[in-house]
N, C-alpha and C positions, 0 to 999 in steps of 0.2 A: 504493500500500500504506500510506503513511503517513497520507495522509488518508484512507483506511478507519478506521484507529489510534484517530486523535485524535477522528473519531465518534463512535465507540463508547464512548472512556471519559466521553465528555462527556453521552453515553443514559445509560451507568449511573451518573455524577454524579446526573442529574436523578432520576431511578429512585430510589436513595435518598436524596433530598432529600424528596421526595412522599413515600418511605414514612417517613421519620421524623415529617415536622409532624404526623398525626394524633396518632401515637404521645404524641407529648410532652403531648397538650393531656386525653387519656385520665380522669383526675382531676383533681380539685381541687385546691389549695394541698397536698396530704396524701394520704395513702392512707385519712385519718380527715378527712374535710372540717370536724368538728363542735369538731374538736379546739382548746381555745382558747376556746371561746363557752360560755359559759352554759346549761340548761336547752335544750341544743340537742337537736333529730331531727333524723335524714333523712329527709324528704316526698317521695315517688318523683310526678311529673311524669305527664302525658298522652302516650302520644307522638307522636311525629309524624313524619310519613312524608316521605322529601326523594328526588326525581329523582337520577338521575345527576348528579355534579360541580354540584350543586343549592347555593346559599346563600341562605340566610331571616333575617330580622329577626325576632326572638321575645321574650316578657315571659313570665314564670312568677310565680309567686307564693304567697309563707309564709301558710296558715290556719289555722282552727282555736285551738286553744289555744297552739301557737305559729306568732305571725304576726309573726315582724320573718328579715330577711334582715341577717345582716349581711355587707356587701358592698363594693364598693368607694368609693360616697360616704359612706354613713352610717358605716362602721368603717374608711374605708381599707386595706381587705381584698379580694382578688380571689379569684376561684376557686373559692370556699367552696361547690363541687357534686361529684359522682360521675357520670360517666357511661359507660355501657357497653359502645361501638361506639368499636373504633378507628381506624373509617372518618372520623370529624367533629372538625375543631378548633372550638371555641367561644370568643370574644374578649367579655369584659363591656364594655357599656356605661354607664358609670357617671353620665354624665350624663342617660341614659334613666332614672335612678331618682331625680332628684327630686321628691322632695315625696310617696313613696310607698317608706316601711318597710320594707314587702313583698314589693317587688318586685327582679326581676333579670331585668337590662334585658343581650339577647348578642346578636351576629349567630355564626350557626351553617354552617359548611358542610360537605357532603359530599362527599369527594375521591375515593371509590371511584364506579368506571364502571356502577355498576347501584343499581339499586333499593335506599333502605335506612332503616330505623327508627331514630330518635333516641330516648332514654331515659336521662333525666338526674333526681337526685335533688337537691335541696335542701337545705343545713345552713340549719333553722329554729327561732329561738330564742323564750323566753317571756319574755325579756327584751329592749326596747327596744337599739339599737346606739346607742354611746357620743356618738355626731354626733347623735340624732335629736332635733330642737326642731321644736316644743314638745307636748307632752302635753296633747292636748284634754281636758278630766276629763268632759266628755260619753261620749268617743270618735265625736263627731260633726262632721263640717265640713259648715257653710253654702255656699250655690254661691255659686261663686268671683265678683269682681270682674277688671277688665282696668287697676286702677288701682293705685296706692299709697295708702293711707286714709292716709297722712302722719302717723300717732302714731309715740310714740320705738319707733327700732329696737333690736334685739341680736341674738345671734350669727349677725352677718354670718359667710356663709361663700362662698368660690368656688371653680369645680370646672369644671374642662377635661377634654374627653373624652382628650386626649391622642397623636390620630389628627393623619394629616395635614393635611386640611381638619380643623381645631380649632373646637367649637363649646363654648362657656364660659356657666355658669348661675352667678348668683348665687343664695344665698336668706339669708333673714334671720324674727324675726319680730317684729312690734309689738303693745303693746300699751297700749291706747288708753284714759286715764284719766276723763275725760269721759260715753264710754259702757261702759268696763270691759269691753270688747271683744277680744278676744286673735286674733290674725292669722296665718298662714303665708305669706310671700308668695314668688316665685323671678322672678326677671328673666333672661330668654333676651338673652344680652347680642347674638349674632344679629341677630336678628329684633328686637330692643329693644322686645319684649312683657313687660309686666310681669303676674302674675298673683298676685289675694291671697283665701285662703282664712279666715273665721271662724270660730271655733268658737261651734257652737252650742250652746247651754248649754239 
């Protein structure tokens, strides 16, 4: 009889544990994700359909008139979305959003047993986030190199995803007085790939 007991209450432990983590993760930083940011919308997403107990790697992305995300690399910001199933926790990835403004970079899963639609909105600003360097005045970047052009740097910055297996990106930008060349560059300190973007002018 007792170990029927201690069963059971340890099923309905887990039972609400599962039904709380979607719960929690339901909104963004806010009931008002925009709240805080500048010339912000919410830009409502595509969505997208996940199996049972189903988890995806996903990027979305701020367009139009406003296209910057501010998030948790470029503004040290998490959260900054609405979504409306709370069947799904969503965890940002912030080091999936280097070297791109507009992105927001999740893995998403679905903890309900059946079939289910994701639908997530975006706080998108027409203002640039407070971290973002540097402003191509083209709005054009050249393809990338796999080096370091080696002109002077500045605002070195670094940025750990934060997870267990921990993957860490530098980024910085140069700019090169010689040919007046202005650079983005992020080193996947990982993988010790370095990659650097030009602006083209």
């Amino acid at each position: 009889m007792m170990r029927h007991s201690v069963a059971s209450l340890l099923l309905l432990g887990l039972l609400i544990l599962v039904q709380a983590g979607p719960a929690e993760a339901q909104l963004g930083s806010s009931s008002d994700p925009c709240s805080g940011i500048p010339n912000c919308v919410l830009q409502p997403q595509p969505t997208i359909n996940f199996g049972a107990d189903d988890t995806k790697g996903w990027a979305f992305y701020c367009t139009g008139d406003n296209p910057y995300y501010w998030g948790g690399y470029y503004a040290g910001d998490y959260n900054r979305w609405k979504q409306d199933n709370n069947c799904f926790t969503t965890s940002e990835n912030n080091a999936g959003e280097v070297g791109d403004p507009s992105k927001l970079d999740v893995t998403i899963t679905n903890w309900c047993a059946k079939k289910e639609g994701y639908n997530i909105s975006l706080a998108c600003s027409a203002v640039p986030p407070p971290d973002y360097e540097p402003a191509c005045s083209s709005g054009n970047w050249g393809q990338p190199v796999f080096k370091d052009p080696g002109c002077p740097q500045s605002n070195i910055k670094n940025t750990c995803n934060g997870l267990q297996t921990q993957f860490c990106f530098q980024s910085w930008t140069e700019q090169c007085t010689t040919t007046n060349v202005q650079w983005y560059c992020t080193l996947d300190i990982y993988l010790d790939l370095t990659t650097c973007s030009p602006c083209a002018n």
